[in-house]
N, C-alpha and C positions, 0 to 999 in steps of 0.2 A: 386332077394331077396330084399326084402322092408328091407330098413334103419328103424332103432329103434330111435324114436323119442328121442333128448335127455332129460334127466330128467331137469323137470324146477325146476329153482329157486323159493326160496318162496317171494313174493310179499314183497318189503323192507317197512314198513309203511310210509308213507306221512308226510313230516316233514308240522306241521302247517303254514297256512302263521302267517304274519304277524300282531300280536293281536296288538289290540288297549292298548297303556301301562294304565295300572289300576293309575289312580290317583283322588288326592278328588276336587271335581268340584268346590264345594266351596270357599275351598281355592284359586284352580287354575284364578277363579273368581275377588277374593279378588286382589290377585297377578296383574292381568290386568288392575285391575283398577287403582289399584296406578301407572303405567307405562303410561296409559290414561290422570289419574290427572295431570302427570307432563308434560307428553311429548303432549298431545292432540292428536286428532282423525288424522291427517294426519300424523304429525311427528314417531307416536310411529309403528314401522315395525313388518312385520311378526318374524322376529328373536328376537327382543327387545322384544315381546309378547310373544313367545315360551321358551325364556330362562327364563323369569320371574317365570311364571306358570309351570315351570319344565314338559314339553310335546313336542312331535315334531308336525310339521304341522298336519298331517292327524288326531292325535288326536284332535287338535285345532278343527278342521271342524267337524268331527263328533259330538263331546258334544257342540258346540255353532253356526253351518253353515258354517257363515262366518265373516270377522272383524267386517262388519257393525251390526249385530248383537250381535256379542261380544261388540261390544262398546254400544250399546244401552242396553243391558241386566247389562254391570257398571253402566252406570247412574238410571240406574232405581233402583241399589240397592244404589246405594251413595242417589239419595232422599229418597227413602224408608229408611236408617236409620239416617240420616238430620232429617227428621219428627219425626221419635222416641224419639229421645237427647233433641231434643228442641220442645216441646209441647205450643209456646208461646201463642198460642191461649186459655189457659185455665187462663192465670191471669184478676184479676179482672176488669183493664180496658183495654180499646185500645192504650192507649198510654203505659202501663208496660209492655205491650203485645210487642208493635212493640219496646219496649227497650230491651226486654228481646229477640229477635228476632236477632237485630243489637249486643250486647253483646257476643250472644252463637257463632255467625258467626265471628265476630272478634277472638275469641278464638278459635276455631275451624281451619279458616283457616290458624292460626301460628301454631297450634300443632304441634311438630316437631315427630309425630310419622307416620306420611305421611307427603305428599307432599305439599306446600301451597299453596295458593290460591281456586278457585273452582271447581271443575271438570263441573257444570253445566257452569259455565261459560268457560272455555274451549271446552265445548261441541256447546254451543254458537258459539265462533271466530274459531274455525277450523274444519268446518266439508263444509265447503263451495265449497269443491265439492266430496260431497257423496252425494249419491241419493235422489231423491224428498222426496221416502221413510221414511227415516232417517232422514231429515233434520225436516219432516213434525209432527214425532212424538218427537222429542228436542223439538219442537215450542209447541206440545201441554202440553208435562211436564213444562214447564215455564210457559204461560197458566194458568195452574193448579194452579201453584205457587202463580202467581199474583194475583190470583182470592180468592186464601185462605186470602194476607192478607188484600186485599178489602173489600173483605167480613166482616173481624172482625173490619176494621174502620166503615163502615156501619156497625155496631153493634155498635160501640161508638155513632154515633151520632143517632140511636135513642133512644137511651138511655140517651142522656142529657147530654154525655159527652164531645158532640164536639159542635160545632157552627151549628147549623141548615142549613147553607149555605155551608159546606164542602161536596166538592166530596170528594166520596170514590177512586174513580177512578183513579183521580189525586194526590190525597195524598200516595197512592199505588206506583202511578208510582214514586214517588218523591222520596218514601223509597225503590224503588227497583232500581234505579237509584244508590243512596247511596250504595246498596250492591254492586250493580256490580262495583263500581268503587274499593269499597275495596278488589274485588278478583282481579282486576289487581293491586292495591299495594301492598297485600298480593303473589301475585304470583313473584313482582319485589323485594321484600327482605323485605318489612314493616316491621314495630315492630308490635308487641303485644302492648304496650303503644301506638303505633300511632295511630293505628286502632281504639280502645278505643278512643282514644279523637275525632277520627272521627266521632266518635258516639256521643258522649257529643257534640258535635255541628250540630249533625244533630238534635238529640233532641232539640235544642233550637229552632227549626223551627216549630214545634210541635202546632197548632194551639188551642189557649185556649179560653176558652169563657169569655166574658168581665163582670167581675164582677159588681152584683146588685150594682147601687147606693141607700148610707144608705137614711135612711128617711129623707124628709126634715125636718127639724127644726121646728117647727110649730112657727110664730111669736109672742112675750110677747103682 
């Protein structure tokens, strides 16, 4: 006599794995950066990054890859809205321009509602051993950089505002020079007044054109 199969159970449902925790990317974005600005691309750890951004690992990776990415995907928005705040290429000359350039940066990098100093420049000194990748597009957003405020001194002097013998090139480097030294005194404790008067003496280097002599005299 054949055994009577026993009655099965019913199929218990499948508990879900494990979802990605819903959070706003943005934000979590935002969050990274500031952890990035302060601590830089080597210093700042996967846990200093996940506690920030209120996420565990696996969600990290999914919405952003991986750190190096995550760290490039901040800088791009820390210039992207750098560009925004300070639009100094629209004043009327080259020289208000690259004041008004030097001004918003000294302010900016004492704001005490993040971190101070500069994130591009942190992006700059510690990324030096992240991949060719990474290091190679840091190099092109700077690039960019320097080329934008070239460009607008080459717009002063053809326009009769500079000395017809001014490189753009060099005067570029000279005021970028300038900036980066004030994100490492701004990253080292600077004031706000320091920084500024940094500026007030950079500007004095500001190359002018030598004014017409008046008419001669015509002799009695």
């Amino acid at each position: 006599m054949k055994r009577s199969a026993p009655p099965t159970e019913p199929e218990k449902p499948r508990k879900p794995r494990g979802r990605p925790r819903a959070f706003d990317r943005d934000q979590a974005l935002d969050q990274a950066m500031d952890v990035f600005w302060e601590k830089g691309f080597e210093a700042a750890s996967l846990a200093d990054l996940t506690k920030a951004m209120g996420i565990n690992p696996p969600s990290l990776y999914a919405a952003f890859g991986d750190k190096e990415r995550l760290f490039l995907e901040a800088v791009e928005r820390y210039v992207s809205r750098r560009s925004e705040s300070c639009d100094y290429c629209s004043e009327a000359t080259a020289k208000e321009s690259v004041r008004k350039l030097l001004t918003h940066v000294a302010e900016e990098m004492t704001d005490s509602s993040h971190p101070h100093g500069c994130l591009m420049m942190m992006a700059t000194t510690t990324t030096a051993a992240a991949s060719s990748q990474l290091q190679a597009a840091i190099a092109k957003l700077r690039a960019a950089s320097r080329n934008k405020l070239r460009e607008r001194i080459a717009r002063g002097v053809a326009e009769g505002e500079l000395p017809s013998d001014t490189d753009p090139s060099a005067l570029a480097a000279f005021y970028g020079t300038i900036l980066a030294g004030m994100a490492a005194m701004a990253h080292d404790g600077a004031t706000r007044k320091t920084l500024l008067g940094t500026v007030e003496a950079a500007m004095r280097s500001w190359p002018e054109k030598e004014r017409r002599a008046g008419r001669a005299k015509v002799a009695a």
